[in-house]
Each structure stands twice: as C-alpha cells, then as structure tokens.
TILO-982153 format. One line per field, with one value per residue (C-alpha): residue in one letter; residue number from 1; x, y, z. Coordinates in nm, 2 decimals, m for minus. Each point is the difference from the previous one (the first is absolute). Layout:
// residues N
aa = (a	...) .
i = (NUM	...) .
c1 = (X	...) .
c2 = (Y	...) .
c3 = (Z	...) .
This chain:
// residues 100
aa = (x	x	x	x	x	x	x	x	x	x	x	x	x	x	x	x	x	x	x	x	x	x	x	x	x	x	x	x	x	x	x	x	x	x	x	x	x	x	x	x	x	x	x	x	x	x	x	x	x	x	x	x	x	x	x	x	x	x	x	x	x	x	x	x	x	x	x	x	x	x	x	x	x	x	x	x	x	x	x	x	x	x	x	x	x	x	x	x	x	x	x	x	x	x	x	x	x	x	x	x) .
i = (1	2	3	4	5	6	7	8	9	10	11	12	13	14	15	16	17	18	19	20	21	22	23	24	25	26	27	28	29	30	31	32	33	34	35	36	37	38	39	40	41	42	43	44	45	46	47	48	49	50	51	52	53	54	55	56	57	58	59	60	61	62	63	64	65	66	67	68	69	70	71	72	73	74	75	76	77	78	79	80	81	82	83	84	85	86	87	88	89	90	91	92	93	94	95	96	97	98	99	100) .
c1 = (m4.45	m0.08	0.16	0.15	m0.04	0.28	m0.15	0.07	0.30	0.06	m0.17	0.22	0.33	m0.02	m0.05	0.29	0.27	m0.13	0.27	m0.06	0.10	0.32	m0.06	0.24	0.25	0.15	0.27	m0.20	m0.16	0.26	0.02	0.37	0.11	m0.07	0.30	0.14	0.04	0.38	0.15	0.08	0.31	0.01	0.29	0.19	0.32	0.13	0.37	0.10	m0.33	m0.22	m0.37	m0.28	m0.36	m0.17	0.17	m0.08	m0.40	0.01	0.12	m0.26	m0.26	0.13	0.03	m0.37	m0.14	0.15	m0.18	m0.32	m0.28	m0.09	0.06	0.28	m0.14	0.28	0.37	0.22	0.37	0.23	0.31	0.32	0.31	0.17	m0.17	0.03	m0.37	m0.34	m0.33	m0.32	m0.38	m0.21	m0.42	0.11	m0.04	0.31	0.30	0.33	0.37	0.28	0.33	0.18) .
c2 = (2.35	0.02	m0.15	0.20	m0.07	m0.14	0.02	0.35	m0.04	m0.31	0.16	0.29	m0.21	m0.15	0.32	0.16	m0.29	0.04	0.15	0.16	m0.23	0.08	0.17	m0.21	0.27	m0.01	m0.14	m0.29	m0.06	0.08	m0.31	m0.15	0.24	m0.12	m0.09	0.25	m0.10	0.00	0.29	m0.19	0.20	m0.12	0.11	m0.12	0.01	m0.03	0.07	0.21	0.20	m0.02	0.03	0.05	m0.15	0.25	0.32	m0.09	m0.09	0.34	0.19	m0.15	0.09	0.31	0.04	m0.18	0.30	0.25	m0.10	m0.14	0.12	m0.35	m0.28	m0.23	m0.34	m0.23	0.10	m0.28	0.11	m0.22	0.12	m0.04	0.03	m0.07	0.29	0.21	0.04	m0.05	m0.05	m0.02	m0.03	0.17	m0.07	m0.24	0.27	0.24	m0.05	0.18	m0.06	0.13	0.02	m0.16) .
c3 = (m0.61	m0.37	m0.23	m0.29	m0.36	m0.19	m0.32	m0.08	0.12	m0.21	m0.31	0.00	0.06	m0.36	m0.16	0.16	m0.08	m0.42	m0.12	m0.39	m0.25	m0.15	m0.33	m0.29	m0.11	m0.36	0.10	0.13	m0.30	m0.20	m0.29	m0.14	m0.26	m0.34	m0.17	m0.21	m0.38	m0.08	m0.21	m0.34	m0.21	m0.34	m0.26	m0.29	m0.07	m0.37	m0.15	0.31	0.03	0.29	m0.06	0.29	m0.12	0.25	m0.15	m0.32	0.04	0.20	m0.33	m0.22	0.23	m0.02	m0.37	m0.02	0.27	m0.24	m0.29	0.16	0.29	m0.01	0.32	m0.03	0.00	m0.07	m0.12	m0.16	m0.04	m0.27	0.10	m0.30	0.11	m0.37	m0.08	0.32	m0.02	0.19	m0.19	0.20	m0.06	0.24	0.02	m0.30	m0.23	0.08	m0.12	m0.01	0.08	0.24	m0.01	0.20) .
C-alpha cells in the first residue's frame, strides 16, 4: 500500500492556523493626554472695585481693531486704579486709555 504524503498536508496546516494580525485600533495607540495648561484669572481689586486683567486687554484690543487693520503683536495694559483708568500700548506704537 502507498504511502500518502504528509507534506501537503503539513504545508497547508500552518497556513490555516495564521490568523490575520490584529490591526492596532486608536484606542490602542492612543498616547496620555497632554496636560492641559491651567486657566489663569487675574484681577485687581482697589478701594472696593474689582478689576479683571482679561476684560480689560480684551477692550483695548477692541478699541486698537477699531482704529487700526493692522495685527496685534503685543498689548501691555497699565492698569490705575487711583484713577479708575487703563492705559495700554499696543504693537508699541498704539496708545490709548479706558475707563475703568
């Protein structure tokens, strides 16, 4: 009696137990979440007024936008409570005052 062949047999067992390799999801993947900077709230407060820094360097860019096309580059804010006023320099060259 012949003998059979094993080698097809054999060759075609290996092929069958390959399974796909698992494809990474995003989740997988996924990196630590960068840590988010903390939200930073700055105000004054001066004989029973309260003043917020952010409000303030908002309305000079506004008043700046108003007069100019030009990009706002820097924006320094001097803030006087004595005089219930703001005075700010925008681009360096801008100036003006708010009231406070």
């Amino acid at each position: 009696m012949p003998r059979k062949s094993t080698k097809t047999t054999e060759a075609a067992a290996p092929a069958a137990e390959k399974k796909p390799a698992a494809k990474k999801t995003a989740a997988a993947e996924k990196k630590p979440a960068a840590k988010a900077e903390p939200v930073v709230v700055t105000k004054v407060q001066f004989g029973g007024n309260e003043y917020d820094t952010a409000e303030i360097a908002e309305k000079a860019k506004t008043a700046f936008k108003a007069e100019s096309k030009a990009a706002i580059k820097t924006v320094n804010v001097y803030i006087k409570p004595e005089d219930n006023a703001a005075y700010f320099v925008i681009n360096e060259k801008f100036e003006g005052k708010i009231e406070l």
